[in-house]
N, C-alpha and C positions, 0 to 999 in steps of 0.2 A: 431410574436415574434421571434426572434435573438436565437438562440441556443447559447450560452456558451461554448467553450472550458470546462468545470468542467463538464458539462452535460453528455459527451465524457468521464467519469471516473468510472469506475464501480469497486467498490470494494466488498470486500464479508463480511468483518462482521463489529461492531461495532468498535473495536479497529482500522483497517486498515483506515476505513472512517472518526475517529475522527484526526489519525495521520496525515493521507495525507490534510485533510481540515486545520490543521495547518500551514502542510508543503507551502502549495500553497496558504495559507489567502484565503481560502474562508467557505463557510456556509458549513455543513455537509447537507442539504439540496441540494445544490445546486448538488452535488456527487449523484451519482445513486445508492446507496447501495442497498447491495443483501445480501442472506446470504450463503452465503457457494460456494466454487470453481464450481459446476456442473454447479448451478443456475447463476454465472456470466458467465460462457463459451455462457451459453444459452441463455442470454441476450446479450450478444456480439453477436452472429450469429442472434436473430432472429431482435430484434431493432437497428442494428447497422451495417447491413447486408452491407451497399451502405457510410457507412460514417467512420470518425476516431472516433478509440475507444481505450482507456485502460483499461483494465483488472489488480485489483490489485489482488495477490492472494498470502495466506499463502502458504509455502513449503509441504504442504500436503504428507502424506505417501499413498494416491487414488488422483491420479491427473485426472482432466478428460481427456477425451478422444479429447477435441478438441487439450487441447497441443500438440498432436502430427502432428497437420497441421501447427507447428510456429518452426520457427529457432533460437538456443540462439545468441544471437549478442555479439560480441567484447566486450560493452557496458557492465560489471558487475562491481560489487563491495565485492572484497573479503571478503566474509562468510557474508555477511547482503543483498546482493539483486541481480537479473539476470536479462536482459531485454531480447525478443522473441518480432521477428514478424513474423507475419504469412507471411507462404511462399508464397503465393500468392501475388505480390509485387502491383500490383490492389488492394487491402483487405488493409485497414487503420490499419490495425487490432496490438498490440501488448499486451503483460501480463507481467507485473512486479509481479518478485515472490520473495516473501521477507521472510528473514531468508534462507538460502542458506545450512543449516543443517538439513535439516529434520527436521525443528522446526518450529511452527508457529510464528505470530507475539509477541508473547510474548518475545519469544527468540531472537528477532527483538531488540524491544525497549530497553533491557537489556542488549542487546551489543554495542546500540547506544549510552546508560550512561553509560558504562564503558568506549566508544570511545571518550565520550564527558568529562569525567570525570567528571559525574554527578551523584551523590547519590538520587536515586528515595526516601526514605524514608525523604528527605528535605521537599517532597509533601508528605508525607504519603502515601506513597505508596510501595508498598512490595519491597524487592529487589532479588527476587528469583522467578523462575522459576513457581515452586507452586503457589505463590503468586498472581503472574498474571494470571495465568491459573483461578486462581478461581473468579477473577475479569472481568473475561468473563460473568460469569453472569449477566442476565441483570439489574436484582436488585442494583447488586453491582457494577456495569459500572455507572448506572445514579446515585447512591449513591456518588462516587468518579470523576464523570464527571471532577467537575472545576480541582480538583487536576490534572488529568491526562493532561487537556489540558495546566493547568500551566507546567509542567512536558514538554510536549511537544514541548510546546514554546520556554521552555529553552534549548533543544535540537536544534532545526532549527536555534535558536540564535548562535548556538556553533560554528557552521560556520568549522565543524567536516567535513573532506574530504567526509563522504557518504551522510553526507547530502547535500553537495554543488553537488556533482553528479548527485543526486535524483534531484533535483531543475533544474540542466540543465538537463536533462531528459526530465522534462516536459516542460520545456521551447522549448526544440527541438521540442518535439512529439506536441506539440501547433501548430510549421509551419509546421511539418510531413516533417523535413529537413532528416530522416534517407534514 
């Protein structure tokens, strides 16, 4: 069986993994979800040791330990995302860190509708900070699933300069042109 480019994507929680499966039309499935920054470092080094990988990962205030083996690239998007690959230019290796304030992806997505000039509560959905935070929950992820990915969708439609970035992004790191 064919490995997939999306296979190669490892994000860390539910939010990140339903974004990016928008962003890139594919299954949330098909994305290697993890949950949390350590555990995707960790799964970048041990399953992905010899091949390309991305690392998505909220701006955490405990970053692991492996970001410090990666270099931030040219390649950002002011205050919504960073791109790093690992210094070892052998190592496929790179981490998209999203929300670029010391805020996770929540503060992601709510900069991405105001960039988009898109009012999340059109999908029922909070438009504040708290709001999303507690739609972290798992209960309340799958409860609000379709909304969020309507939400989403209409973001990537936006055709908003970070999203168009993001989109070449991956479209680079697909041939590993960096």
């Amino acid at each position: 069986m064919r490995i997939s480019f999306y296979d190669n994507i490892v994000p860390e929680c539910n939010l990140d993994t339903l974004f990016i499966s928008v962003l890139l039309g594919c299954a949330t499935k098909q994305l290697n979800h993890q949950k949390g920054c350590d555990k995707v470092a960790s799964t970048m080094k041990e399953k992905y040791n010899d091949r390309l990988c991305v690392g998505i990962m909220d701006n955490d205030k405990r970053k692991p330990n492996y970001l410090a083996e990666f270099n931030k690239q040219d390649q950002t998007i002011k205050d919504f995302a960073e791109l790093y690959r690992h210094k070892d230019k052998n190592r496929l290796h790179y981490i998209i860190i999203v929300s670029t304030l010391n805020k996770g992806i929540e503060k992601f997505i709510l900069d991405l509708c105001n960039d988009s000039k898109i009012n999340p509560q059109t999908y029922n959905l909070p438009n504040d900070l708290e709001g999303w935070t507690a739609l972290k929950n798992a209960e309340r992820f799958h409860i609000r699933k379709k909304d969020i990915v309507n939400l989403f969708t209409e973001i990537t439609n936006s055709n908003a300069s970070a999203i168009t970035t993001m989109q070449q992004w991956f479209a680079e790191l697909e041939g590993a042109k960096f």
